[in-house]
C-alpha positions in Angstrom: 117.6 25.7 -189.2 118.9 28.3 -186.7 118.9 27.6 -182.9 115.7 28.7 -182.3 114.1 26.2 -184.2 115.4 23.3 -183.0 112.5 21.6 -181.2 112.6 21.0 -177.7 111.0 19.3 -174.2 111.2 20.2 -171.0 112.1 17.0 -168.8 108.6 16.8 -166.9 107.1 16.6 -170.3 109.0 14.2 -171.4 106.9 11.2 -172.4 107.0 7.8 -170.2 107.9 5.9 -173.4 110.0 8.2 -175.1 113.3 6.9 -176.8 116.2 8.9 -175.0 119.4 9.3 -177.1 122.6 10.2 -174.1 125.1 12.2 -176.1 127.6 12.5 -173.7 131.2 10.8 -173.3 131.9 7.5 -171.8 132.8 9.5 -168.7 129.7 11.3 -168.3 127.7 8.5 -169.0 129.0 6.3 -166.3 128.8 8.9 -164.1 125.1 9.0 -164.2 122.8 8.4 -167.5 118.6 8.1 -167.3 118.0 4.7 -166.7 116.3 4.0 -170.1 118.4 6.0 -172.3 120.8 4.8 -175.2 124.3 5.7 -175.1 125.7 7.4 -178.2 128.2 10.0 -178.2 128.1 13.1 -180.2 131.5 12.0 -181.6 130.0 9.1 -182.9 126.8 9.7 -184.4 128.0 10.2 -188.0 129.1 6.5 -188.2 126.2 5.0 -186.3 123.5 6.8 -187.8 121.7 3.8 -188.7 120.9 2.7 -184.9 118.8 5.7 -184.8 115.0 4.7 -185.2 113.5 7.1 -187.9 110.1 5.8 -187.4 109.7 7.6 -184.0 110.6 11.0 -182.1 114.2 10.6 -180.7 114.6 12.8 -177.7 118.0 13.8 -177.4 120.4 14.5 -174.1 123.5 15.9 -173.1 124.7 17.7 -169.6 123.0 20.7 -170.0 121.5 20.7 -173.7 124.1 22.1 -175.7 125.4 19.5 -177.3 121.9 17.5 -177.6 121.0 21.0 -179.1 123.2 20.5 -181.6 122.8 16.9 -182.7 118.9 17.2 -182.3 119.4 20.2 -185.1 121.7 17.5 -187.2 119.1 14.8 -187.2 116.2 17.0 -188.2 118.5 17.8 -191.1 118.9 14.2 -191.6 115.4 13.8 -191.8 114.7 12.3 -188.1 112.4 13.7 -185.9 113.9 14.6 -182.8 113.6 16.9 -179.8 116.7 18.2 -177.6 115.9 17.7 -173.8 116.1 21.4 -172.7 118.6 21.1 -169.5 119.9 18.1 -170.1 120.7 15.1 -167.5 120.9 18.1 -165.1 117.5 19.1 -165.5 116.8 15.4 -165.3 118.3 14.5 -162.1 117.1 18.1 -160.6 113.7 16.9 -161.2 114.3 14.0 -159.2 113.8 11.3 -162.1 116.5 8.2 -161.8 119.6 8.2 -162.5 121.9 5.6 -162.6 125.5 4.8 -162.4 
């Protein structure tokens, strides 16, 4: 699965109930995460596989959608369904959807 293929959402089509996956580091989470999203680094994904629904589409996020990128591509691998945010929390919060601290 090459770059390319790695599904992905635009925020403003993200849907209302959708199961948001933050990537990020403690850092960047506390410094502003979507209010519904769970908080699992990139660097721990491996070891917490299991707290990952596989009977629903993840959507995944980082800072810009590099990283979600990634880890979206390693889940569909897995055998998840899930969908990179294209723009990550920036394209969030420049949309003006919440964010919180």
């Amino acid at each position: 699965m090459n770059q390319s293929e790695i599904p992905e959402v635009d925020v403003t089509a993200l849907p209302a109930d959708a199961y948001v996956i933050d990537v990020r580091e403690a850092d960047e989470w506390a410094a502003g995460h979507a209010p519904d999203a769970v908080f699992l680094p990139m660097s721990q994904i491996t070891g917490r596989v299991a707290e990952i629904p596989n009977d629903r589409t993840v959507y995944v996020m980082c800072h810009s959608g590099a990283r979600s990128a990634q880890v979206a591509q390693w889940l569909n691998l897995q055998g998840f369904d899930a969908v990179n945010v294209a723009g990550g929390i920036l394209a969030w919060a420049g949309n003006g959807r919440p964010v919180v601290a």
